[in-house]
N, C-alpha and C positions, 0 to 999 in steps of 0.2 A: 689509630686515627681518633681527631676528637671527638666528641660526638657533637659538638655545636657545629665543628667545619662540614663535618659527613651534612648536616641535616639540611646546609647550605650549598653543597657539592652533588649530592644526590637527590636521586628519587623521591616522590611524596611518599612511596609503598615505602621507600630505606627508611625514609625520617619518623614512619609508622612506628618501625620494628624497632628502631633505634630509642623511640619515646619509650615502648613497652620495655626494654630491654633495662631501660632506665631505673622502673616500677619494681624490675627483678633483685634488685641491689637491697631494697627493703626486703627481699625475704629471706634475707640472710639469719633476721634476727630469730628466736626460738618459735615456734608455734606449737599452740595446746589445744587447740583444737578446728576440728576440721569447718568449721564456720568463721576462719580467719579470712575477710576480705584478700589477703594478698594470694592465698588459695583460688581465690575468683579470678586474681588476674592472671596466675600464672595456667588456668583454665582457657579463659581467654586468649592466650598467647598458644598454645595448643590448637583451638580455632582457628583463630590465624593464620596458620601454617598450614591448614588443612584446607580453610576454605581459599584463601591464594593460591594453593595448586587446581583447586577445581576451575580457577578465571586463568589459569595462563593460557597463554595462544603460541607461545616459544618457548623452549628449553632455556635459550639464553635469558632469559627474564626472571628466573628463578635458581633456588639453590639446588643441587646435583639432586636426585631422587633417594640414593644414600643419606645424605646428611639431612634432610627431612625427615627421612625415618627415622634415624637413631636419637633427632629434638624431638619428635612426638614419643618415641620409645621410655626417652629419659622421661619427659614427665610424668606418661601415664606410672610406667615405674614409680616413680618418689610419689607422686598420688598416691598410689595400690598400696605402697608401704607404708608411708601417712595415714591413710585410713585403718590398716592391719594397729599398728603403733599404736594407735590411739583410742582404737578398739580395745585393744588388748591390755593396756595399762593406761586407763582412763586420766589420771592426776600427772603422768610423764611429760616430756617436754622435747621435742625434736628440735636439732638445731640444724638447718638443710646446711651451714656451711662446715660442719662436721663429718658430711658425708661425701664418700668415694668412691668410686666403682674401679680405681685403679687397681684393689688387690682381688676385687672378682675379676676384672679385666686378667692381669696375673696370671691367673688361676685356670681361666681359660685358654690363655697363651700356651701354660705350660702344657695342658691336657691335648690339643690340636700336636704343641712340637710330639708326646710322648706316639700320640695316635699314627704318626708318618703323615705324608704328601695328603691324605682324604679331608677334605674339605666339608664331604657326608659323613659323618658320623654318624652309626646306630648307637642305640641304647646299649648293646652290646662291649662295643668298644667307648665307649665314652665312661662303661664303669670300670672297665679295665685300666682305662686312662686316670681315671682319679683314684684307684686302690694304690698305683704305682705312685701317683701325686702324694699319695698319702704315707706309705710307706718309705719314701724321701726324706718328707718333710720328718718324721718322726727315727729317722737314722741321723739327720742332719744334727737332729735333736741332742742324739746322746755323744755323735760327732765332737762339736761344743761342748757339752759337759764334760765331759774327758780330756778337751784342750785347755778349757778354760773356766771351766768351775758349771754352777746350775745354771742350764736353759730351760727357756717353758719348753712344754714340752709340744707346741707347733711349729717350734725351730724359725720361729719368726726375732729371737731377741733374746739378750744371755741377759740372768739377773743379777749375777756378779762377772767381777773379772779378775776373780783372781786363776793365774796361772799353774797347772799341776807341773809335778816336777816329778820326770820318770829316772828312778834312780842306774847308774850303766853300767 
């Protein structure tokens, strides 16, 4: 939807988010340090969502209680790791639109499928679950080099392609 029809279609609180949301788009570009204004807004926008659930009076007036969490989750995350980042290699450059959570997402996919039906996971089986992750990914590894020449060895991406030829 556009965001000019939304802001005349909807809500004052929609046309809010929809401005902020707008503000997000600038913080695409690199950030070096954690006293970047677009840091404040994307703080801001954080609030927002936190202090709008504290004034609802219906469920339907707002977003699912899930997906609240997992937009304040994401930020405070890319925050913590902002801050880490920045700390830690002071002259560095983060570029927020460089980053994914689709291959941690993955990663955990894969650990829950290896773990069965348990949705609890202990620390127990959760390292069981990533030794075997692990152990995959690094068979998968030499899988590929054996088909098709050197893979790294996270079995994420083969660096040649050339093909082996098994003699019969």
């Amino acid at each position: 939807m556009r965001v000019d029809l939304a802001e005349h279609t909807l809500s004052k609180e929609v046309e809010d988010a929809l401005r902020s949301i707008k503000e997000l788009k600038d913080i695409s570009e690199g950030t070096r340090s954690s006293k970047d204004p677009r840091i404040d807004t994307l703080k801001e926008i954080r609030d927002w969502f936190i202090c709008g659930d504290k004034q609802k009076t219906e469920s339907k007036e707002w977003i699912s209680p899930q997906c609240q969490f997992d937009l304040i989750l994401s930020i405070n995350g890319f925050l913590g790791m902002l801050e880490y980042i920045l700390k830690k290699y002071p002259n560095s450059m983060v570029q927020p639109r460089r980053i994914s959570q689709d291959v941690l997402e993955g990663l955990f996919g894969v650990i829950r499928e290896i773990g069965g039906d348990s949705s609890t996971h202990t620390l127990k089986s959760y390292g069981h679950a990533l030794n075997k992750c692990q152990v995959v990914a690094l068979v998968s590894s030499e899988v590929k080099s054996i088909n098709y020449g050197k893979a790294d060895s996270t079995g994420t991406g083969i660096t040649t392609l050339t093909r082996s030829t098994i003699p019969v």
